[in-house]
N, C-alpha and C positions, 0 to 999 in steps of 0.2 A: 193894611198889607197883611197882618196878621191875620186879619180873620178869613181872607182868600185863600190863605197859605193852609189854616184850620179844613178850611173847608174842602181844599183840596186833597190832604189827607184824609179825609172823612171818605169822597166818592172815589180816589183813587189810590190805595192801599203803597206802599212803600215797597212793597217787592213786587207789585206791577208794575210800578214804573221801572221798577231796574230792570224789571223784565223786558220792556218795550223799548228801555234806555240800551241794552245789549242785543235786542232783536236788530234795533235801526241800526246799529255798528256793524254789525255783522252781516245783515241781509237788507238792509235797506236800500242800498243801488241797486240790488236782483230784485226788489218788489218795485221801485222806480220801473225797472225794465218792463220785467212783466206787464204791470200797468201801462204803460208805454206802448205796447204791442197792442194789446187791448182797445184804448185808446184810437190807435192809427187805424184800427179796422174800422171801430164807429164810426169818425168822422171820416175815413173813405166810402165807407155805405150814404154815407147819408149827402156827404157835396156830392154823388152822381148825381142825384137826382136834380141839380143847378144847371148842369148840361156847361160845365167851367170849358171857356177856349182851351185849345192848346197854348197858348202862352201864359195864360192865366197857371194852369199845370205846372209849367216850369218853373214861375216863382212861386206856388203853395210849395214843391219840391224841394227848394234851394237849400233849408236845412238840412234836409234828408241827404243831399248830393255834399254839404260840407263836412259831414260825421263819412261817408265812403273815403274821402279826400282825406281826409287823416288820417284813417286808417290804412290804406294805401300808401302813404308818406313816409309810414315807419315800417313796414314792409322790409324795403336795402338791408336798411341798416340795421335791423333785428336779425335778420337771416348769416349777414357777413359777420356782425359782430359775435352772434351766438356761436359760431361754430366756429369762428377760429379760434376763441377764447375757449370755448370747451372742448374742441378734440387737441388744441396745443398742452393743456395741462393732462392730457390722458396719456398711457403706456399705449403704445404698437399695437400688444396683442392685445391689449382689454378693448382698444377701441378699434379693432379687426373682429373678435368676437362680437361685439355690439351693434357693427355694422350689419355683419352676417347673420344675426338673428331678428334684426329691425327689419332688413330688408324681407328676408322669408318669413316673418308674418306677416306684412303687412299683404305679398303677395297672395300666402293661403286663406286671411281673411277675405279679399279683395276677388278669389274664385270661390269662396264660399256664398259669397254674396250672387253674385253671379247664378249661381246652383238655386238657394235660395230664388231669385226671380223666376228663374226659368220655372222653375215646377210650380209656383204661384199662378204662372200665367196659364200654363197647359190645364190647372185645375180649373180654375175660373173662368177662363176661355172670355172676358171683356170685349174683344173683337169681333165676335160671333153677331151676326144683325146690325151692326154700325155700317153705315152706307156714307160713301164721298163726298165732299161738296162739289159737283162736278168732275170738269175733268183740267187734270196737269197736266202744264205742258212740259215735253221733253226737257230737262235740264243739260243734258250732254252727257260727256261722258265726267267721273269726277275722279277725286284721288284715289287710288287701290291702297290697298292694306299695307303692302310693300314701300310703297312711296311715302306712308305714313310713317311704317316702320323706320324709316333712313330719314325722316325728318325728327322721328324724336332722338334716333343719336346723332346727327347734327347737331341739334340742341343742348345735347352733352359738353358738346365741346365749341362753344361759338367763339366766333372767327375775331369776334371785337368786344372786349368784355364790355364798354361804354354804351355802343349800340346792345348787348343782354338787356341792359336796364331797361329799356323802352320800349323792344319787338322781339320776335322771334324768328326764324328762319320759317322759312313754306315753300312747298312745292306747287307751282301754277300750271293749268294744262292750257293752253293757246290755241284755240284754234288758226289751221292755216286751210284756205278755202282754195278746189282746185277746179275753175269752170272747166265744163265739157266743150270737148271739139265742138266742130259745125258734122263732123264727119257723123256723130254720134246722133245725131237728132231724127227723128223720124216725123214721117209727114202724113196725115191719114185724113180721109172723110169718113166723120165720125158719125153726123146728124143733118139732118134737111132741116130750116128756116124756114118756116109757113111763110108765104107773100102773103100782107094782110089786105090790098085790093083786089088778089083775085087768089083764095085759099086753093083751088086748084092745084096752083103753080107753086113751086119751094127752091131756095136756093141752098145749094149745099155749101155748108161753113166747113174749114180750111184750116185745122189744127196743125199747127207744130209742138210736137211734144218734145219736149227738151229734157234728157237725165237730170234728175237733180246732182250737185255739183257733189263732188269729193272731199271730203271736210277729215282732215287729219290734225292730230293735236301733239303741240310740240313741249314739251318739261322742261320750263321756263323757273331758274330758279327766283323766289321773291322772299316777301317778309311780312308779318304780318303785325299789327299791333298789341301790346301787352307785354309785359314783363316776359322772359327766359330765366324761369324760376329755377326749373332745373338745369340749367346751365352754372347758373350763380351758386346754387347748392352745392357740384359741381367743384367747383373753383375754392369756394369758400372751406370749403371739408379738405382739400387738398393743401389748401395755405396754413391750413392750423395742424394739422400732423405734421408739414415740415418744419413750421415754426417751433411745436415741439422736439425735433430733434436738434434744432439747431441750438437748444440753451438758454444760454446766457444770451446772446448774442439777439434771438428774437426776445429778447423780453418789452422792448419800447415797443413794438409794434402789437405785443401780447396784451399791454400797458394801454393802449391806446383803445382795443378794440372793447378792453374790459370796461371804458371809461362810457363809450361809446349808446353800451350795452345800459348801464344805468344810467345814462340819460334818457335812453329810449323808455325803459321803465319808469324814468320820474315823468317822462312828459305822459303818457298810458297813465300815470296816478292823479293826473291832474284834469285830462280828460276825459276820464269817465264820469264825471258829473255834468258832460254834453251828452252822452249816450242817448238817456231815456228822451231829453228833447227831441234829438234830433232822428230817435227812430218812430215817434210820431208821423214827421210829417213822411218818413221814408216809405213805411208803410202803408200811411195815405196815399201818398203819389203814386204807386205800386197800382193799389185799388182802382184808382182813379183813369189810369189807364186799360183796366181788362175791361174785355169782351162781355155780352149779355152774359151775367150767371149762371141762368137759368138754361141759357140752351147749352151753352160749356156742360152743366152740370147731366143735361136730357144726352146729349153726344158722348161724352165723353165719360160720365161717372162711373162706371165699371171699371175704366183704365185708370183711373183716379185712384180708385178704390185699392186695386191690387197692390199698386205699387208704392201705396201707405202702406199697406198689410205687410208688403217684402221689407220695407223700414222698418215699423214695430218690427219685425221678430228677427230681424238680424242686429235692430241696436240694441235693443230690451230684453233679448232672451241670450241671444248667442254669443254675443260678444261679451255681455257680464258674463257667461255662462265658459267663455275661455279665460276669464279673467278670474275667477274662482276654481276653475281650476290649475291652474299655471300658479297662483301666488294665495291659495286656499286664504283668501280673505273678503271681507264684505265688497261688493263692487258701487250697490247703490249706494253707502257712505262715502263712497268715491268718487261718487257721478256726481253726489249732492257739491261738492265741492268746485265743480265744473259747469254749473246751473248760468251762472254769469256767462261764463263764452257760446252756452247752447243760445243764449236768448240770442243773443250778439248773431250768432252764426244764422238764424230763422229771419232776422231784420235786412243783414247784408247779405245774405246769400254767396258769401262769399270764404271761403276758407284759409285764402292766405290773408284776407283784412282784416279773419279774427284769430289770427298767430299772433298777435300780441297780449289779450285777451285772454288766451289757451297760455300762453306760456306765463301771464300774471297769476293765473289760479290755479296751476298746478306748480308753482312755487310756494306762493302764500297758502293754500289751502290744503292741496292734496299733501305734500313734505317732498315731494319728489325730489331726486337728485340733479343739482343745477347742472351738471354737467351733461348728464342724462337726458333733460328737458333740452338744452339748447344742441343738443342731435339729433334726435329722436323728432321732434315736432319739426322742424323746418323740414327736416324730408319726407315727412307725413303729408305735412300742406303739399308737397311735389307730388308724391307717387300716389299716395294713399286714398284712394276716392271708391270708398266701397259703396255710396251711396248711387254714386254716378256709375259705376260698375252695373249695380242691382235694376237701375233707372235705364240705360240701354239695352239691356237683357229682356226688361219686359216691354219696351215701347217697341223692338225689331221682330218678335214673335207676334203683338199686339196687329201691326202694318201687315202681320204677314195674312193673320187670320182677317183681316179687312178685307185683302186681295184675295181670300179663298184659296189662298197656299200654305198645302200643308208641307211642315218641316218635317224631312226623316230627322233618324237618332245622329247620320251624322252632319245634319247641317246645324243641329243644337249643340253637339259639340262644335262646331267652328262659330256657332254664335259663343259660347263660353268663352272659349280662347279669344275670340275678337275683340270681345268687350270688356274682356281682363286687360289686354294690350292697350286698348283702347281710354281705357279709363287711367292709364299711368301715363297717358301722354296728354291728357285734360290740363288743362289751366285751373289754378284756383281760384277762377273769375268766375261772375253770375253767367248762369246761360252754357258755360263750356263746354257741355257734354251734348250739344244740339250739334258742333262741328265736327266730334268724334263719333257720333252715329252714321254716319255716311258712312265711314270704314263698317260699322257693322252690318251694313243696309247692304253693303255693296258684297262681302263678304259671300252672301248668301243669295245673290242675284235679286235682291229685292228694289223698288223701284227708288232711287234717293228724294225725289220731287213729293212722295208719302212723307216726309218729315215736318209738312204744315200739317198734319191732321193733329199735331200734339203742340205746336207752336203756341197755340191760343191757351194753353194748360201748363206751359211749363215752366211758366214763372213762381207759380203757385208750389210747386214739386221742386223745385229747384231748393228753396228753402229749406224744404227737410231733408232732404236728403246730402244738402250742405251738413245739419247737425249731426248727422248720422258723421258726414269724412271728418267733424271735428270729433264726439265722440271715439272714432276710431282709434286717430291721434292720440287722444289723452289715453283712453286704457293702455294703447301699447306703451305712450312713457313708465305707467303703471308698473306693466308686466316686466320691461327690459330693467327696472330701475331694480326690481327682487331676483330677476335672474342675474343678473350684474353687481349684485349688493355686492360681493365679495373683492369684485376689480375696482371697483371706487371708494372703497373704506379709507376715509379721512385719513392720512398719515401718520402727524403727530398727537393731531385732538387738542384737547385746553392740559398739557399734563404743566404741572408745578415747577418744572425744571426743565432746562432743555435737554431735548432726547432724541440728536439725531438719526440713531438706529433704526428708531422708530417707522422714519421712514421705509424703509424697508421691510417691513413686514411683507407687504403683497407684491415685492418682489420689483416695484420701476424705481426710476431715477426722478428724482423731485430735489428741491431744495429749499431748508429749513431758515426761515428766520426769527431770531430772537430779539426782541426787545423784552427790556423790565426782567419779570420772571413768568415771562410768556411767551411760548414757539407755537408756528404757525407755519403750514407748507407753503411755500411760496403761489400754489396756484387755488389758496382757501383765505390769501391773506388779506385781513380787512386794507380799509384810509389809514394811513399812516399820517400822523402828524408830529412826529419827530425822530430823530435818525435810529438806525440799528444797531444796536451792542458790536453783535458781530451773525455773520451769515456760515451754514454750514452749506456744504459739498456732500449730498449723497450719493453715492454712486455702489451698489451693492455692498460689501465687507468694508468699505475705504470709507471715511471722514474726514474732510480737507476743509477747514478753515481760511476763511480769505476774506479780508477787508475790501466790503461794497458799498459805496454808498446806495444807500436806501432810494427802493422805486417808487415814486409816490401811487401806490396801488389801490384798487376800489375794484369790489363783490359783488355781484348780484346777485 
């Protein structure tokens, strides 16, 4: 045993192993991942070539569909539990300012991107020589911009928070079909009939032409499947401001959801060592399913091309590039810290699957403000889809130059606005932004049945441009948490004695607990496992003493 042990010291030095002992601590599930990704590509290139059933598919897949499944799982409960637990322990105004500056960047980043596509595409012109796979047929007529618009503030406010969880509200257009009189019909000889015994002779054929019938469509309201994200957001941001006004009084409920919260977190620490398995087969199965490569790659590569180029440079140049300047600090030390929820987001394609993910590493890694993180991200995953913004922008100019129609300056501006709107009423589901391109298609009279020419490609796209909405996410927690530093500064801190004044430094209403010779604001305060001394009342100039028993409280 010694002499193994000799020898291992010999070919592998003692500070390499610590090295490689703290590399795997540290970044060992993101090299998991990574390789994992890797992986899935291989082994989806190479089972095409088996010609696997369709059933066969669905069980090589089945891992890949139980790692979605989880992740979606904790979804709810991440979303409701983070915001009411963090906007109840916030002030009015700090968390009135936080709102109004989350929400106006996420929008200026969100028409940046947008701008960004557009002039990408106009440069590159991708469209230019692409020719149809035949011809479409009519699809009808489909939703207007308008009817979209009134379905995503529907969604604002749904009618049954229980049904939120499961679908969302949608506007359906019905056809109603109106046959033609008899009065309408006309009667005509059209053509002569060769007699085939004696060509001489012909007999004349006896058309009735019949108008084609009246088809009018009736705005049937429906629902459609998926979570009401933003609805839930919605509700949940509204229950935690009041809960913070109400005190004392919401504190079990405040209690609950904090409890809530680190469960969700402990089960996220327990499953991320499914990840890398299960995004193997994810991205197998993926593979497994497209189209020939090669002619995807002969048809469509240009359009491919662009709308990688509009990613790179709106997540890689200009978002660090707002995020250096906003909080003059490193960005990519920031982004490396966020390397776990990017792989996550490229495997799931999905950006409310990896809000748990996003908000694991910008706790642990990044330092961000927990209160901060559990606002700022969940309504990221709702509104925030620069990616999907950027991605409708050049796929509706792309369709346009296919058709040989060219866009004035201002049907680009209504492409902007469209697909800015457009892209905040997206789902954080795979595929999303395929149902809010019609609003941009239709916007500009373009034909909506042209949304298969990118169908066969957009699963492939869909994934980065996922990383791109979770990047987004993370830098603005970044940015609001430096611009904000002043309204969230810890209360009383670790001071040696209790100091309920303290509390009021930055000017809200908190409440201090002491045990031992240790105070703690009440909405910072660890698991208690034995009672409190005694609890202070801060309330601006005033300190009010008063015998509580102890909450048993837990932090995320």
């Amino acid at each position: 045993m010694d002499a193994w042990k000799n020898m291992l010291n010999c070919l592998m030095p003692v500070k390499f192993r610590e090295y490689v002992k703290d590399y795997c601590k540290r970044n060992g599930l993101l090299t998991l991942s990574v390789f994992a990704v890797i992986t899935g590509c291989v082994l989806g290139f190479t089972l095409r070539t088996f010609n696997l059933s369709t059933q066969a598919k669905i069980y090589f897949s089945f891992p890949g569909e139980l790692l979605m499944r989880m992740l979606k799982m904790l979804i709810l409960p991440l979303i409701t539990s983070s915001l009411m637990s963090g906007l109840s322990a916030m002030d009015t105004k700090a968390s009135g300012r936080l709102g109004v500056l989350t929400v106006t960047y996420y929008l200026w980043t969100t028409f940046i991107a947008v701008i960004v596509g557009i002039v990408l595409v106009l440069i590159i012109h991708p469209g230019t020589g692409s020719e149809k796979d035949g011809h479409h047929a009519s699809s009808g007529p489909v939703m207007t911009s308008a009817d979209a618009l009134l379905d995503l503030i529907r969604n604002m406010i749904p009618s049954n928070l229980i049904e939120a969880t499961f679908q969302q509200y949608r506007t359906d257009l019905v056809p109603i079909v109106h046959s033609a009189s008899e009065k309408e019909s006309q009667a005509n000889y059209v053509y002569v009939m060769p007699d085939y015994q004696n060509p001489k002779l012909g007999h004349p054929v006896f058309l009735e032409i019949t108008p084609a019938p009246d088809i009018n469509y009736k705005i049937v309201p429906s629902s459609s499947k998926g979570m009401n994200v933003l609805g839930i957001v919605i509700f949940s941001a509204t229950m935690g401001l009041l809960l913070g006004k109400m005190g004392e009084r919401g504190l079990p409920l405040v209690n609950v959801c904090q409890c809530i919260n680190e469960c969700v977190m402990k089960i996220i620490n327990a499953a991320m060592w499914y990840f890398p398995f299960g995004i193997v087969f994810l991205v197998a199965g993926k593979i497994l399913d497209m189209h020939d490569p090669a002619h995807l790659g002969e048809k469509l590569g240009m359009y491919f091309i662009t709308v990688l180029a509009g990613l790179f440079v709106h997540g890689l140049i200009l978002l660090p590039l707002f995020y250096y300047i906003l909080t003059r600090k490193n960005p990519f030390s920031y982004i490396r810290g966020l390397l776990q929820a990017l792989v996550i987001a490229l495997a799931t394609s999905s950006s409310s699957a990896t809000l748990p993910i996003t908000m694991k590493c910008l706790l642990e890694n990044c330092g961000v403000n927990r209160q901060i993180a559990r606002f700022v991200l969940p309504v990221g995953a709702t509104i925030n889809m620069d990616g999907t913004a950027l991605y409708e922008a050049v796929a509706a100019i792309f369709i346009a130059q296919v058709n040989d129609h060219d866009l004035d300056f201002g049907q680009l501006v209504t492409v902007s606005i469209t697909a800015t709107a457009a892209s905040i009423g997206a789902a954080g589901i795979p595929q999303a932004g395929l149902v809010t391109m019609v609003i941009v298609l239709t916007s500009v009279g373009l034909p909506p049945a042209d949304i298969s020419l990118i169908v066969a490609i957009d699963w492939v796209l869909d994934r980065f441009r996922t990383m791109i909405n979770v990047l987004g996410d993370a830098l603005a927690a970044g940015i609001m948490a430096h611009l904000c530093k002043k309204d969230f500064e810890k209360a009383p801190g670790a001071a040696p004695s209790p100091s309920p004044s303290a509390a009021t430094a930055n000017g809200r209403r908190d409440t201090v607990i002491s045990f031992g010779n240790q105070s703690v604001a009440l909405s910072d305060a660890p698991l208690l496992a034995h009672r409190c001394d005694y609890v202070f009342e801060v309330d601006g100039e005033n300190v009010l003493e008063r015998p509580v028993p102890c909450y048993n409280l837990c932090h995320v």
